[in-house]
One Martini backbone bead per residue (centre of mass of N, CA, C, O) as a GRO file, in nm:
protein
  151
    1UNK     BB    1  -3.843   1.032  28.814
    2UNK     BB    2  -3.679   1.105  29.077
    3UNK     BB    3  -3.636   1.225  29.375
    4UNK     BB    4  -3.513   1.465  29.573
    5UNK     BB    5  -3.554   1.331  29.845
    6UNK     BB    6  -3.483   1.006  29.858
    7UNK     BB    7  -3.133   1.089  29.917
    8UNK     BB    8  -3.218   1.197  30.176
    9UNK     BB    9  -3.326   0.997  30.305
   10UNK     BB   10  -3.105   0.759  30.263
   11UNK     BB   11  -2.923   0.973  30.443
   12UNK     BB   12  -3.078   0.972  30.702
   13UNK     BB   13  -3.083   0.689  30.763
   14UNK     BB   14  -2.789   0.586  30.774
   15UNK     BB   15  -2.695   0.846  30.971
   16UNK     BB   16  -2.888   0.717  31.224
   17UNK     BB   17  -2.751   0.426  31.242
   18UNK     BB   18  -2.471   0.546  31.299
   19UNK     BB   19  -2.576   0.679  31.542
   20UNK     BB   20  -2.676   0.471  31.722
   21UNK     BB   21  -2.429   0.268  31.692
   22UNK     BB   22  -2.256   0.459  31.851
   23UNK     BB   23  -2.425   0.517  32.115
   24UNK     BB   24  -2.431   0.223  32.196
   25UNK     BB   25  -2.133   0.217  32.294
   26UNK     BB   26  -2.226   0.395  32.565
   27UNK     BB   27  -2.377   0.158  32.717
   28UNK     BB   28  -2.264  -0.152  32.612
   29UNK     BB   29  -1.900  -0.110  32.738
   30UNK     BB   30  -1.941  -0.112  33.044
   31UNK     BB   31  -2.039  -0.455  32.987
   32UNK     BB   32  -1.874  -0.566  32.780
   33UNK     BB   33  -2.065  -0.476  32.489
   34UNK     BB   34  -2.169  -0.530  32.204
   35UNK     BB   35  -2.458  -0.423  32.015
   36UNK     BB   36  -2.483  -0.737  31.896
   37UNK     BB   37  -2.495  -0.903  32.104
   38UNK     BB   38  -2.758  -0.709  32.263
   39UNK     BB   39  -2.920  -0.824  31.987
   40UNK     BB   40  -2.912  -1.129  32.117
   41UNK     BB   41  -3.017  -1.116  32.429
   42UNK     BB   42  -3.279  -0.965  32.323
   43UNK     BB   43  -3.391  -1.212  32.183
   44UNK     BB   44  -3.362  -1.438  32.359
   45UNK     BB   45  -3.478  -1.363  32.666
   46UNK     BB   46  -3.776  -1.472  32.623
   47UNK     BB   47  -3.661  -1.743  32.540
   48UNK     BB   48  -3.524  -1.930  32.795
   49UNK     BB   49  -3.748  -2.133  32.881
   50UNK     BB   50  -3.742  -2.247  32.605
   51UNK     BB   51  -3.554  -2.323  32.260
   52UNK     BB   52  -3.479  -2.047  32.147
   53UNK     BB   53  -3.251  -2.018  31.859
   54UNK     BB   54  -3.154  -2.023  31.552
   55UNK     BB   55  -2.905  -1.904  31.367
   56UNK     BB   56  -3.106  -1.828  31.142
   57UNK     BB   57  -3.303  -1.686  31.314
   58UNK     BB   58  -3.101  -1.465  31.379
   59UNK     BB   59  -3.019  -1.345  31.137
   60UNK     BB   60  -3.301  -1.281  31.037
   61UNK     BB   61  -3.338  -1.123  31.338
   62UNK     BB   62  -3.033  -0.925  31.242
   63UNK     BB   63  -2.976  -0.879  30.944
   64UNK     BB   64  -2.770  -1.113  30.836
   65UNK     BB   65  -2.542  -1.330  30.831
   66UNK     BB   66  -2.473  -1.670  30.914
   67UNK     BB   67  -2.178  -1.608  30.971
   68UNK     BB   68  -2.168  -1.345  31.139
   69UNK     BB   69  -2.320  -1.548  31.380
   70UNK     BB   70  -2.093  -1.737  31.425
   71UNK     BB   71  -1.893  -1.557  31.558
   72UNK     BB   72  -2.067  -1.424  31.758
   73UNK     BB   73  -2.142  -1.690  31.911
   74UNK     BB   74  -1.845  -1.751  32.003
   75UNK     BB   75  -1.830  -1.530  32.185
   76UNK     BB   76  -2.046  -1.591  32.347
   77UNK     BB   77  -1.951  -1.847  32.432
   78UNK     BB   78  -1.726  -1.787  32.584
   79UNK     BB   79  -1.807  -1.576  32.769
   80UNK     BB   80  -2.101  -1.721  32.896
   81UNK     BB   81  -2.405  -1.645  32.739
   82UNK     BB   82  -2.402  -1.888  32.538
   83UNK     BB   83  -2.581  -2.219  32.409
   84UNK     BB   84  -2.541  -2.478  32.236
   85UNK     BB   85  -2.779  -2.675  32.084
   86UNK     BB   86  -2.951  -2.970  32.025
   87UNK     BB   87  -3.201  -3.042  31.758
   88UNK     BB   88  -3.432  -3.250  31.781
   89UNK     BB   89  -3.585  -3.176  31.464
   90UNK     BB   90  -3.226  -3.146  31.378
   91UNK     BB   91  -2.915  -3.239  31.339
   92UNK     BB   92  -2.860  -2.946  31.147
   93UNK     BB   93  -2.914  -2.787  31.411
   94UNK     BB   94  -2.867  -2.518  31.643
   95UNK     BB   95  -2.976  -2.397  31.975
   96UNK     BB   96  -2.975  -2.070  32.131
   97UNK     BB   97  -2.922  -2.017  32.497
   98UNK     BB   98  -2.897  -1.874  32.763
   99UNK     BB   99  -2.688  -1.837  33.016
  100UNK     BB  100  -2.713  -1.731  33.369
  101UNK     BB  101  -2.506  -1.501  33.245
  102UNK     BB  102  -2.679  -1.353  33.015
  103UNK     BB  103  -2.925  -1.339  33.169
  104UNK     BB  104  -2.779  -1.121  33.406
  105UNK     BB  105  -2.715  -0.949  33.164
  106UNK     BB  106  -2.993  -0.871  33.051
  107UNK     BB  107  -3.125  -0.727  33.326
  108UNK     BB  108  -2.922  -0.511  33.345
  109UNK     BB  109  -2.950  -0.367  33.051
  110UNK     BB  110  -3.251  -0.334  32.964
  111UNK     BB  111  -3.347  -0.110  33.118
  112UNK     BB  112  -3.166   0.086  32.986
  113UNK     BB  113  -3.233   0.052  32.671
  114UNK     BB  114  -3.519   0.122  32.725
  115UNK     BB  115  -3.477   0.439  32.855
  116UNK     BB  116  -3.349   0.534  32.585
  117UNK     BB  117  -3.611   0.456  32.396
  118UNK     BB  118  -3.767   0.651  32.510
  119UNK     BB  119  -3.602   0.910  32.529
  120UNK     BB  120  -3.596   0.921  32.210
  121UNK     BB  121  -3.903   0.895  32.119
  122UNK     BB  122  -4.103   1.075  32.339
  123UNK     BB  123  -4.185   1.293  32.037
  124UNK     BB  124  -4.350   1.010  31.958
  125UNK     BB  125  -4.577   0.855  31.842
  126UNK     BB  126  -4.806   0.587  31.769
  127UNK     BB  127  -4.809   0.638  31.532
  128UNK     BB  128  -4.531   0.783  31.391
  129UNK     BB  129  -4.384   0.522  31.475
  130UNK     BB  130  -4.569   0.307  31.261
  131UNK     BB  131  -4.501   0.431  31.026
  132UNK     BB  132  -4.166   0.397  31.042
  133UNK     BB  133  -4.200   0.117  31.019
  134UNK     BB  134  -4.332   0.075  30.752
  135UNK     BB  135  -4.134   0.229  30.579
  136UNK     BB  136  -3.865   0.035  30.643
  137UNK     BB  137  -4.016  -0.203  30.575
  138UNK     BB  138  -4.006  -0.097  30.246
  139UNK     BB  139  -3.705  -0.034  30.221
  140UNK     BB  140  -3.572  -0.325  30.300
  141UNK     BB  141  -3.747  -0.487  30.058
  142UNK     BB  142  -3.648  -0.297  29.815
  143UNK     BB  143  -3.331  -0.331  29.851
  144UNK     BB  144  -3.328  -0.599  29.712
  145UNK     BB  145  -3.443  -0.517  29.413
  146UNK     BB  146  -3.272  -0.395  29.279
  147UNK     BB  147  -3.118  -0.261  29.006
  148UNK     BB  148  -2.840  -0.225  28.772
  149UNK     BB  149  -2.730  -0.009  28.614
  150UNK     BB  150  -2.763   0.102  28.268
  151UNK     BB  151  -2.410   0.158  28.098
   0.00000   0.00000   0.00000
């Protein structure tokens, strides 16, 4: 049988992710940034001076569909925040990468969300936090595996 929580915590994440996602449209639209672009940038921004991430790479830490993430790269690569290079190692790769602009655009952004996310998380230690983590780690994971009900 399952659990009486169960439904109230997948309600109350749903809530929470809903809720960010509407708050972060407050930080990021003064730049003229949606949230997706925004953890676009903030994915490249350490990688600047490497080779970048492959469109495949960002859908995996965006969780997102691959196709979702070619329309995204195409929006900001007009706008001059991203461009794309071709993967010496796979020439059926591109490699996305922050252009001066991109990045001029994500040290400015970065420092703010930064500080939300202090102010969000304040009242949580770090153990806290890391079950917090391991918890949706594992809701997931698990997210994937359901059976359709039978009947």
């Amino acid at each position: 049988m399952a659990s009486e929580t169960a439904p109230r915590l997948i309600h109350d994440i749903v809530a929470t992710a809903d809720l960010f996602l509407r708050e972060s449209t407050r930080l990021f639209r003064p730049h003229g940034l949606t949230a997706p672009q925004f953890n676009v940038l903030n994915l490249l921004g350490p990688y600047a001076e490497a080779s970048g991430c492959s469109q495949r790479e960002l859908a995996d830490m965006l969780v997102v569909d691959r196709s979702n993430v070619t329309g995204l790269i195409d929006r900001m690569e007009s706008a001059g925040w991203v461009r794309r290079t071709d993967d010496p190692a796979d020439r059926r790769v591109y490699r996305v990468k922050l252009t001066a602009s991109g990045r001029r655009l994500w040290t400015k952004v970065a420092p703010g969300y930064a500080d939300v996310v202090r102010q969000v998380t304040a009242r949580l230690n770090e153990r806290r936090m890391g079950e917090a983590v391991e918890l949706l780690a594992t809701l997931r994971e698990d997210a994937t595996r359901w059976e359709q009900p039978k009947g």
